[in-house]
C-alpha positions as a printed NumPy array, in Angstrom:
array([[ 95.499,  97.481,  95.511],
       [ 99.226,  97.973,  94.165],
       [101.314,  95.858,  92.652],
       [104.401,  94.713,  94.016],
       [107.666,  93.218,  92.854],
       [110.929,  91.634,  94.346],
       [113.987,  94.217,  94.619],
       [116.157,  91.56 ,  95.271],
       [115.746,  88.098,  97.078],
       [113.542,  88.763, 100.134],
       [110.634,  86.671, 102.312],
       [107.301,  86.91 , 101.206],
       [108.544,  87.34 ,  97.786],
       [107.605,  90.903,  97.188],
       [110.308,  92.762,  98.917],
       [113.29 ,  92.08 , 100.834],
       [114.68 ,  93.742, 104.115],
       [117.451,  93.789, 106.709],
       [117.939,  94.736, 110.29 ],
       [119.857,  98.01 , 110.755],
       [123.187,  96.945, 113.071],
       [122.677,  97.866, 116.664],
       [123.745, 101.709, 117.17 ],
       [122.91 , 102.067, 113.407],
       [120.32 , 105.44 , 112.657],
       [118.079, 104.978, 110.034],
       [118.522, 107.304, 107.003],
       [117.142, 110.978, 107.086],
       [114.41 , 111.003, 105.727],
       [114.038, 107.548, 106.842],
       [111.859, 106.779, 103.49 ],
       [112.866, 107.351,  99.668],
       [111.151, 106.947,  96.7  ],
       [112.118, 107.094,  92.655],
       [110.401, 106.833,  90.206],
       [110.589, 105.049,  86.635],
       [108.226, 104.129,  83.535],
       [105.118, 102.819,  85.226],
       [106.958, 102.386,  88.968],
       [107.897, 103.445,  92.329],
       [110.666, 101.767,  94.176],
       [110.681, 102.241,  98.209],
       [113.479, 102.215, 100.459],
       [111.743, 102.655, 104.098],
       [114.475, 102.71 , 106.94 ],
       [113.777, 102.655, 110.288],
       [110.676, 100.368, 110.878],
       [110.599,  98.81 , 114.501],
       [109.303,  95.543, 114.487],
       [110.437,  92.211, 116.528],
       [114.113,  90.708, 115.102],
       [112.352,  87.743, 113.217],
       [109.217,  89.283, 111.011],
       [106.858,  87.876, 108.967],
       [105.022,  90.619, 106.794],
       [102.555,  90.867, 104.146],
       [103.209,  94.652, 102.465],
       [100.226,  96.015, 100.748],
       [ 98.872,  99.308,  99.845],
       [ 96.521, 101.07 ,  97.75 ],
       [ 96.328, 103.841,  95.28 ],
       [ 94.053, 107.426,  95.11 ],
       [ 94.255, 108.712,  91.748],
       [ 92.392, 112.126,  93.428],
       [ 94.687, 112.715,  95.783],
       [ 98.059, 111.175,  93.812],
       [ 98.722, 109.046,  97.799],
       [ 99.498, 105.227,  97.986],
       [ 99.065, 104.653, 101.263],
       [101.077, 101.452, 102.379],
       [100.525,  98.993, 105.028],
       [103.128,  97.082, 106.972],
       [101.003,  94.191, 108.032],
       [103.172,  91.95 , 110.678],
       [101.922,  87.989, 110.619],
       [104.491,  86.06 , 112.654],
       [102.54 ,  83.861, 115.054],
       [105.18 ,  84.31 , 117.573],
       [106.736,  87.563, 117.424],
       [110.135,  88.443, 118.428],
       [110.096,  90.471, 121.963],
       [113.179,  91.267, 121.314],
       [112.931,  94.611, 118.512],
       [114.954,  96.344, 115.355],
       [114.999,  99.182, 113.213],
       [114.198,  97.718, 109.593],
       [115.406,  98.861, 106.043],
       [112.659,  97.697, 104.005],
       [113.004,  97.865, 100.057],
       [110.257,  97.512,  97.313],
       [108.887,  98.373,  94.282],
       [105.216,  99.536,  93.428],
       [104.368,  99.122,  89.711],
       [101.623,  99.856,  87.322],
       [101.487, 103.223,  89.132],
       [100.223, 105.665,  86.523],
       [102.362, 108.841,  85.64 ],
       [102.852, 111.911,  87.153],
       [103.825, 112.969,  90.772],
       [103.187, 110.725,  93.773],
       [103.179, 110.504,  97.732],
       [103.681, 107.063,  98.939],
       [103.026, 107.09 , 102.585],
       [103.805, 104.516, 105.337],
       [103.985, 104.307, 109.002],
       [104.072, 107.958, 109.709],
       [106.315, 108.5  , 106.71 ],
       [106.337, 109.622, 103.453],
       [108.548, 109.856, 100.396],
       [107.543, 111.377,  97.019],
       [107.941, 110.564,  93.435],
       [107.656, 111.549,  89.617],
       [106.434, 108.131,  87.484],
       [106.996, 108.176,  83.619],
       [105.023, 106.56 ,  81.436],
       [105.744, 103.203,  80.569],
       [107.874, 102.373,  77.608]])
């Protein structure tokens, strides 16, 4: 599994997030990565979920094929019917160096990781 860290103050304490305003379009390409000494940070625009989430973001790494695969794993008992396109924002660390695809509902982003200081 990866490691992840607060970008700024969000729920669940390892990332934070906002609903795009209504008419809003997500980004193109709606995910971005860059990378640092050891890290990745995410911003993933553009993922449709209910208006009041509750998520537990995880993922996990393949040195062979240089992919961390993430999952968006929605846990509100009583999910919004109404929906909204979500900027999600993260950061995956103790990711070793060298180039990386992060992947994550259908999208992908990728990455060059230094080595840690």
């Amino acid at each position: 599994d990866v490691n992840l860290e607060t970008v700024e103050d969000g729920f669940q304490g390892n990332f934070s997030g906002f609903c795009l305003g209504y008419g809003e379009e997500p980004s193109d390409p709606p995910m971005l990565a860059t990378g640092g000494e050891g890290y990745i940070s995410i911003v993933h625009d553009g993922v449709e979920t209910g208006i009041t989430p509750m998520w537990n973001i995880h993922g996990s790494l393949s040195e062979s094929t240089r992919t961390i695969s993430m999952v968006y794993e929605e846990t509100n008992p009583e999910p919004s019917q109404e929906t909204c396109l979500w900027s999600l924002m993260y950061v995956i660390h103790g990711v070793p160096e060298g180039d990386w695809t992060v992947e994550a509902r259908g999208d992908s982003a990728n990455a060059t990781v230094l080595p840690p200081l």
